[in-house]
N, C-alpha and C positions, 0 to 999 in steps of 0.2 A: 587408490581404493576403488571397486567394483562400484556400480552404479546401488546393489539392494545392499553393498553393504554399506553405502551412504544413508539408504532408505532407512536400512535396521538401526543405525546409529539416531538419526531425526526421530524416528518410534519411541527408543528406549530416550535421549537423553534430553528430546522435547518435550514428548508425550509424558513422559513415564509411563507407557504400554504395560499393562497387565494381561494375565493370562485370560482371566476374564471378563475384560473389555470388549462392548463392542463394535469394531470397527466397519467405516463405510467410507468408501472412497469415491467419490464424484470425480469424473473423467468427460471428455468429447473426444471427439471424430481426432482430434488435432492433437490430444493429449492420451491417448489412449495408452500406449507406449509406456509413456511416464507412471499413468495409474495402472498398471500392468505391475511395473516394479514395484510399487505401493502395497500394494494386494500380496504379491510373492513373498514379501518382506512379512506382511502382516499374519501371511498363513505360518509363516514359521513360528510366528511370538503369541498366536491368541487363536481364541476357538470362531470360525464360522467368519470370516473378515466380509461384506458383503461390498461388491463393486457395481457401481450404478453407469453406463455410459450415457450422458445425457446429449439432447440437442446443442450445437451450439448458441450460445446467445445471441442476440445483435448489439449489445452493449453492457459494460458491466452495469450491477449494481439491477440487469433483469433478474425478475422470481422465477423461482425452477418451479418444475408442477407442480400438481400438490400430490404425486406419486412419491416424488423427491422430497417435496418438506416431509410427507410422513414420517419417511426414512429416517432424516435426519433428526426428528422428534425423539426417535426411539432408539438412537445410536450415542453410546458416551464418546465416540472419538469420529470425527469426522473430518477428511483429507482430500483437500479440494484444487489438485490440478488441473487446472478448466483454463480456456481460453479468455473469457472473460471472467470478472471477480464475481463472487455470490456473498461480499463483506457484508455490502448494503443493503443485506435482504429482509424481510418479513422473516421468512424461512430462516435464514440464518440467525436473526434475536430471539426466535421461538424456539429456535436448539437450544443457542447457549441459556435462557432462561430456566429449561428444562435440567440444565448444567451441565452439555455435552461439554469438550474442548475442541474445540478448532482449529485448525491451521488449512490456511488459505495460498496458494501457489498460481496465483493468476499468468499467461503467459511461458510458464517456465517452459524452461528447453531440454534436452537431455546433454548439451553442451553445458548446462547452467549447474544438472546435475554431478558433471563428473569435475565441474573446473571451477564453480562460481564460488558467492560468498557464505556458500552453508560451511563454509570451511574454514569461517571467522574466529578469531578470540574473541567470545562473545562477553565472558567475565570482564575484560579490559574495556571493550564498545561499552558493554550495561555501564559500567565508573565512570567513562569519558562523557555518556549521555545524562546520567543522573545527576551530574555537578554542573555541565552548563543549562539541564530545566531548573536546577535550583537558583542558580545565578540568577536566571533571567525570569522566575516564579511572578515577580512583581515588576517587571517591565510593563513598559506603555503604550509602547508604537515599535513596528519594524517596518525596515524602509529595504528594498530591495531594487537594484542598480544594476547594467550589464552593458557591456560595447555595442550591444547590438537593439540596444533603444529600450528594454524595459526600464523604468523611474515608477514603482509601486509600495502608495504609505498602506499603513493599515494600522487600526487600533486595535491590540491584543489584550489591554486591559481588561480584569475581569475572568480572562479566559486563560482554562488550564495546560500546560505546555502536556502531552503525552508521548512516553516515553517506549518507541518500540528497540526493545535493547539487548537483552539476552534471548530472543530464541525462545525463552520458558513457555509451557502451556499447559504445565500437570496438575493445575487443580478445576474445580466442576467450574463451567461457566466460565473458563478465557478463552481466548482468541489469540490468535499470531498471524504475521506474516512473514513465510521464510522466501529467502535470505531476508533475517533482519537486521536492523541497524539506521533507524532516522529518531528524528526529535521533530514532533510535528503539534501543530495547535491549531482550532477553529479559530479564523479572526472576528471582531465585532465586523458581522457580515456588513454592514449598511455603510462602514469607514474604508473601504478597500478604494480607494481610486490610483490612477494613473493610468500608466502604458503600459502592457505587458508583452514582452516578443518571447517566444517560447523557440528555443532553437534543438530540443531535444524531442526524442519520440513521446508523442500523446495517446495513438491509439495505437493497438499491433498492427504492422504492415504498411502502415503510412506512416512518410514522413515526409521532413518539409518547413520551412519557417511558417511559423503563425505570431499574426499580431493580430493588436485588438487594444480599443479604448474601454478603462476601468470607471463606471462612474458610481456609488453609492453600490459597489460591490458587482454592479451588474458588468458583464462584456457587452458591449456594440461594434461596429464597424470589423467583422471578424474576415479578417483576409488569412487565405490560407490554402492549403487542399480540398476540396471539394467535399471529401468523405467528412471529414473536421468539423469545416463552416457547419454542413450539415446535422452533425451531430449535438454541436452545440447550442446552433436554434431549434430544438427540436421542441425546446420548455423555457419558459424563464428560470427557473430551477436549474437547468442544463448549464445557464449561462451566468449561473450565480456564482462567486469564489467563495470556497467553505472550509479550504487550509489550506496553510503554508508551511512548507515542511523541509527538512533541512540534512541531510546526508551524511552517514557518519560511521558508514565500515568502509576502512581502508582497506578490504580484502575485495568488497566488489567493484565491476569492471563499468563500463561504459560497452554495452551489447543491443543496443537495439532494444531493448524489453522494459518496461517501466519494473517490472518486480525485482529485476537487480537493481538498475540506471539508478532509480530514486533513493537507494541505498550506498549512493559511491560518494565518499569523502567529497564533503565544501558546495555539490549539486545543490539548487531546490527546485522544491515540487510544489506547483500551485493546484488547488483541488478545485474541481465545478460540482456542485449537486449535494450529494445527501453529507449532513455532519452530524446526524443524531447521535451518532454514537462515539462520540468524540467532545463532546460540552456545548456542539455550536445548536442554532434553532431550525434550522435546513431538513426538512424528512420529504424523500420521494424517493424514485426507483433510481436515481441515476446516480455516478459517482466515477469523475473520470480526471486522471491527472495529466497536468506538462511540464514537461522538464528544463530547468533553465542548466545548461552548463557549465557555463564561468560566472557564478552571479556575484557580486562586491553586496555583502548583507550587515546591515548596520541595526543592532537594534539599542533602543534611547540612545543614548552618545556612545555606544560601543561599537567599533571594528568585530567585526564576527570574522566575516568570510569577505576575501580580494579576490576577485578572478578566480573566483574556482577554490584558492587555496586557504583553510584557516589559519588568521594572525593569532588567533586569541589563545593565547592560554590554557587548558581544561586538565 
């Protein structure tokens, strides 16, 4: 399948794109391409589709100007392949409140486009995620293990598992992020201790093992790439974990990019920074994940995930 007739397909079977919808697509220097085909796809299905190219970020989870929040204020559909994410925005809660829909493409590639996990059975994914957040609704602790030194508890009690599963984005006021497919939850921030070694990509273009000691949810001792270290002392916030998230389309790959990675069967994803919009107490500008690759996840006395692969049942 063509790269706009993937596009036209995400419009109509994400979106539900109407004719009179209207849509705005946020782009950078590095994605332009991508929201190129976004926009082509969109002049075909709606009147006046508006395409923003914006600066790149320095980190997700920055506000875009307020040229761009306007935009976004006054658009029902809004589609965000950017280099960095614009989830954790001011900007972005004042859309959807307004009851844009959203969908969000942090990273993506045009390789992501024509090969990745938008090509999921997502009715099957949404089943297999909705029965293990149910399972685990009232769990109490998740413990997270790996060959390569992470040993990380954390208390989830209290806290709602959220369920990114089908792809859906068609009514006023939700948000997606495609390729979808995890099971993720803010932990009680201040119970996150241990070790955590991150062997998967954290930010785009760097990589590299990352470790770091967990204590009352904060990171210290951060060894790693230098671009990393740095990013992640840049706040206390920066260095705080705000979820833990859990991998679950067997259609996507292991590519370098966290908006597929985080989405590939049995991975997880530990979050630093904002969890407001997800149940946790964390609200700032930042919101950055790491990827564990073979992680062994045990939540209360359950086997979840060995090495990578899940034992459990769903």
């Amino acid at each position: 399948m063509r790269s706009i007739e993937k596009a036209e397909q995400t419009l109509k079977n994400c979106l539900g794109l109407r004719r009179s919808d209207r849509v705005l697509i946020l782009c950078d220097r590095n994605t332009l391409p991508i929201g190129q085909i976004f926009f082509d796809a969109s002049e075909k299905m709606t009147m006046s589709p508006l395409l923003i190219e914006m600066p790149i970020s320095d980190h997700h989870g920055m506000e875009p100007s307020n040229t761009v929040a306007d935009a976004m204020i006054h658009s029902d559909i809004i589609i965000a392949p950017t280099t960095f994410s614009i989830t954790y925005t001011n900007a972005t809660r004042a859309a959807l409140a307004r009851g844009s829909r959203v969908v969000t493409m942090p990273g993506i590639t045009m390789e992501m486009i024509r090969e990745g996990g938008l090509d999921a059975d997502y009715p099957k994914i949404a089943k297999d995620i909705k029965r293990l957040g149910k399972r685990f609704q009232r769990a109490r602790e998740i413990w997270i293990t790996s060959e390569q030194g992470t040993d990380l508890h954390a208390s989830i009690e209290g806290r709602r598992w959220i369920t990114d599963d089908n792809g859906l984005c068609n009514r006023r006021g939700m948000i997606t992020n495609l390729p979808a497919g995890k099971l993720f939850i803010a932990p009680n921030e201040k119970s996150v201790n241990g070790r955590l070694v991150v062997d998967g990509v954290f930010i785009p273009r760097v990589s590299g093992i990352v470790e770091m000691d967990v204590k009352s949810g904060v990171a210290s001792n951060i060894k790693g790439p230098g671009k990393i270290s740095e990013l992640l002392n840049r706040s206390r916030c920066g260095r705080t974990i705000c979820e833990i998230g859990i991998g679950m389309n067997p259609r996507a790959r292991i590519v370098g990019n966290l908006l597929e990675d985080q989405k590939v069967k049995g991975t997880v994803h530990v979050g630093f920074g904002d969890n407001s919009t997800f149940g946790g107490d964390i609200s700032c500008d930042m919101h950055n994940d790491g990827m564990l690759l073979k992680p062994t996840v045990m939540i209360d006395d359950t086997l979840v995930v060995k090495k990578g692969k899940f034992v459990l049942k769903i």
